[in-house]
C-alpha positions in Angstrom: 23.4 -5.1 8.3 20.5 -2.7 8.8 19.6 0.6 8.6 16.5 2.0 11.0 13.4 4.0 10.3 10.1 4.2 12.0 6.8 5.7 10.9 3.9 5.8 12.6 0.5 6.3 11.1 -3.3 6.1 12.5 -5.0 2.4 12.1 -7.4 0.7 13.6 -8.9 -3.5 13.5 -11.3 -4.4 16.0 -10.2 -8.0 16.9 -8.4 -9.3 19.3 -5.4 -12.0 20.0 -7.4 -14.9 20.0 -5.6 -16.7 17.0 -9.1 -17.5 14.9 -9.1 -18.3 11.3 -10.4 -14.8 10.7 -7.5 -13.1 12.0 -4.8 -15.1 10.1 -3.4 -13.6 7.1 -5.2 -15.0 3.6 -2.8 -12.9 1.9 0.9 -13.8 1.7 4.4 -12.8 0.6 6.2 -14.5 -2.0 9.9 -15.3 -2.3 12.0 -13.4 0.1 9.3 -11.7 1.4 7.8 -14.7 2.6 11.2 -15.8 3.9 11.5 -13.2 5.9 7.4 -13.0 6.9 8.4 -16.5 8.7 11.5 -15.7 10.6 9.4 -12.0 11.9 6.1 -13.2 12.2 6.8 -15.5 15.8 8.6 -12.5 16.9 6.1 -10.4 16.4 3.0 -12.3 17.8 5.0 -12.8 20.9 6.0 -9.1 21.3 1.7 -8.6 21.3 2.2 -7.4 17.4 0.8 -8.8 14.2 2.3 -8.7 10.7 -0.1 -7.0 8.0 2.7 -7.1 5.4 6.1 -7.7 4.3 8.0 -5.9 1.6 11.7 -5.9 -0.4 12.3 -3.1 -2.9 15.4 -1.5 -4.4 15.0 2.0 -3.4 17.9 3.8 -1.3 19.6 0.9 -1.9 17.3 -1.9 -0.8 14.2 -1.2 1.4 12.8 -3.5 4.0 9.5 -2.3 4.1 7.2 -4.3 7.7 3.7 -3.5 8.2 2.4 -4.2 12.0 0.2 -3.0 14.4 -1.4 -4.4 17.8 -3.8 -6.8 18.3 -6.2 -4.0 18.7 -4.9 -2.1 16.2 -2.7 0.7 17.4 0.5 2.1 16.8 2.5 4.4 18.0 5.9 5.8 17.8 7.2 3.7 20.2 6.1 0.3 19.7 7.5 0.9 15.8 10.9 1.7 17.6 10.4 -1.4 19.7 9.4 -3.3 16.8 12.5 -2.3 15.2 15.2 -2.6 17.6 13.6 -6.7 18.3 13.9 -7.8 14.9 16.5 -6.4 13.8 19.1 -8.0 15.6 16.7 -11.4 14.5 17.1 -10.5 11.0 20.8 -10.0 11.1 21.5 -13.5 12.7 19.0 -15.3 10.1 20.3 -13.0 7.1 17.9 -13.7 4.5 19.1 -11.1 2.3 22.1 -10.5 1.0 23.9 -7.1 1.1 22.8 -4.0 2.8 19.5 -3.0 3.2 17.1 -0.1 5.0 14.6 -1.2 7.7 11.3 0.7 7.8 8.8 -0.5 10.2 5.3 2.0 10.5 2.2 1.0 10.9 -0.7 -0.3 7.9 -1.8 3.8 8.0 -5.6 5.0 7.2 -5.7 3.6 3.5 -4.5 0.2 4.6 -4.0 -3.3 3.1 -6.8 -5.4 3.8 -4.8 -8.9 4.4 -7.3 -11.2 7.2 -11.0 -12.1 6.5 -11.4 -9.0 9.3 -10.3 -6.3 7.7 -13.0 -7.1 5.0 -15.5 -6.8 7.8 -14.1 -4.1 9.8 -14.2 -1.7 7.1 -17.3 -2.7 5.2 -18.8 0.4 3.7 -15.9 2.4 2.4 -14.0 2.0 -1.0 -11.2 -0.4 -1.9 -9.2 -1.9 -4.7 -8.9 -5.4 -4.7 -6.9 -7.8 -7.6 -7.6 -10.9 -7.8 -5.3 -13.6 -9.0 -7.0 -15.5 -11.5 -9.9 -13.7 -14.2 -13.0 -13.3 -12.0 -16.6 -11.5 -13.9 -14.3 -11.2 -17.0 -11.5 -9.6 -15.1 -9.0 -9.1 -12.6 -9.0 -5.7 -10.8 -12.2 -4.2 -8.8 -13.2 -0.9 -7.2 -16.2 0.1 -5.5 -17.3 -0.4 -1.9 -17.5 -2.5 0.6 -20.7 -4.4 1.2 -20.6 -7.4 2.8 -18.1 -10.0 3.8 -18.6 -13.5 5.2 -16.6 -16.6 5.6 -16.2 -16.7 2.0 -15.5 -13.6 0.2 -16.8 -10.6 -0.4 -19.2 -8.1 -2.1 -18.1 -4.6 -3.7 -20.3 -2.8 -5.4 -18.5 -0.8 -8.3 -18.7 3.4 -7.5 -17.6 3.6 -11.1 -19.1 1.3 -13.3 -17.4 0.6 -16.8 -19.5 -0.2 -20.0 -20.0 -4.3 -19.9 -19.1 -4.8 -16.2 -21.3 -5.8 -13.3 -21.9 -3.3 -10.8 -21.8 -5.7 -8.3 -19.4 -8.5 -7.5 -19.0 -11.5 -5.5 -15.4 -12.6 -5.1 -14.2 -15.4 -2.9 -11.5 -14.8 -0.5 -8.9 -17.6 -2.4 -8.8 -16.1 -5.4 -7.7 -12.2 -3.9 -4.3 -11.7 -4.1 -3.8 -7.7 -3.0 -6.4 -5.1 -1.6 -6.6 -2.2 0.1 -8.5 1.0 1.2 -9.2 4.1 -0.8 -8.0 7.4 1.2 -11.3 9.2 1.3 -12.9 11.9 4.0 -14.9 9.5 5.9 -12.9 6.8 5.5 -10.2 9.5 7.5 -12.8 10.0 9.5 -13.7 6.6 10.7 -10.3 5.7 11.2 -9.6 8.5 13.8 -12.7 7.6 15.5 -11.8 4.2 15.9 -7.8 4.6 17.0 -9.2 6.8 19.6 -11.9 4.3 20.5 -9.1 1.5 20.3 -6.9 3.9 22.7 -10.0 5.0 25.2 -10.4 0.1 25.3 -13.9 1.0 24.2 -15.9 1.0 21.2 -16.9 3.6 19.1 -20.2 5.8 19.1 -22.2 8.1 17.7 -20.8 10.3 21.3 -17.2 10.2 20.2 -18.2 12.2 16.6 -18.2 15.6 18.4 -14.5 15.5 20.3 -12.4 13.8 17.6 -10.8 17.1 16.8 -9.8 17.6 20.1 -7.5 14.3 20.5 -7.0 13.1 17.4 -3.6 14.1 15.5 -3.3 13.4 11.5 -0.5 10.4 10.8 2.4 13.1 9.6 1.7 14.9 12.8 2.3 12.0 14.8 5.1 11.0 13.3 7.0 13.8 14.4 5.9 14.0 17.8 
């Protein structure tokens, strides 16, 4: 049986619903996460939604923890409620987990797990961690900025480079096994700018720099609304 929370928080992914390799997931759940990831994931493709990421975790008791957004990369409110009241009644036939657990559903939010080939694209040019899953340069854990992506991998150039390590890397998308966005002022920035370009079905511009204080709401002030 379930428990219901929703939280919403400002994204954005500029791709669409067109099912290409770049816009399926190249990093997965394990275990019961990835149990349930398979049971949600048909669900949520057909409700216009698209998993970013699945998560168990023993806090309050057990925490269900889903990551979505749309296609074009809003969230609101109201589709996490939607979200929630579909899948919920899905997970309680299928029971993949045993005992009683919390349901949170929200939105990836501004510092956001980077999961399809996209992301890596869409937010070339601001700051991520990425971990890879085997030693890659000599390790396993990067930092620095995004620079490039292709069909590949990647390139992230290091914005704090350690004694003996190569400010810039090359790492190949097979090998990455969790990333996601640093919280910084642009990268706030660039996220507003493209949930309200996202909302507005256009794409962003240098016009929409001047009004985004005039629309735009932070992700705990939308929450509450």
């Amino acid at each position: 049986m379930t428990e219901n929370t929703h939280t919403d928080q400002l994204t954005d992914i500029d791709t669409d619903a067109t099912g290409s390799v770049d816009n399926d997931r190249i990093i997965h759940e394990v275990g019961v996460d990835a149990k349930i990831a398979s049971i949600i994931e048909p669900v949520l493709n057909s409700m216009g939604f698209r998993l970013v990421r699945v998560r168990m975790s023993g806090m309050n008791g057990g925490t269900l923890q889903i990551m979505t957004e749309r296609f074009d990369g809003t969230m609101t409110v109201e589709d996490c409620e939607l979200v929630s009241r579909t899948i919920s009644p899905v997970l309680d036939v299928e029971d993949p987990i045993s005992g009683k657990y919390h349901l949170e559903v929200s939105s990836p939010g501004i510092d956001r797990p980077l999961v399809r080939k996209s992301d890596f694209s869409d937010w070339c040019g601001h700051l991520a961690r990425i971990e890879t899953s085997q030693q890659h340069d000599g390790r396993k854990k990067f930092r620095g900025r995004l620079v490039a992506a292709n069909a590949e991998g990647i390139t992230i150039e290091a914005d704090q480079v350690s004694y003996g390590s190569e400010p810039v890397a090359h790492i190949p998308f097979e090998i990455i096994s969790d990333a996601r966005l640093i919280l910084t002022d642009d990268l706030i920035r660039d996220a507003l700018r493209k949930d309200k370009a996202a909302r507005l079905g256009r794409i962003p511009d240098d016009n929409l720099d001047g009004d985004i204080d005039e629309e735009a709401t932070s992700p705990s002030d939308e929450a509450q609304n």
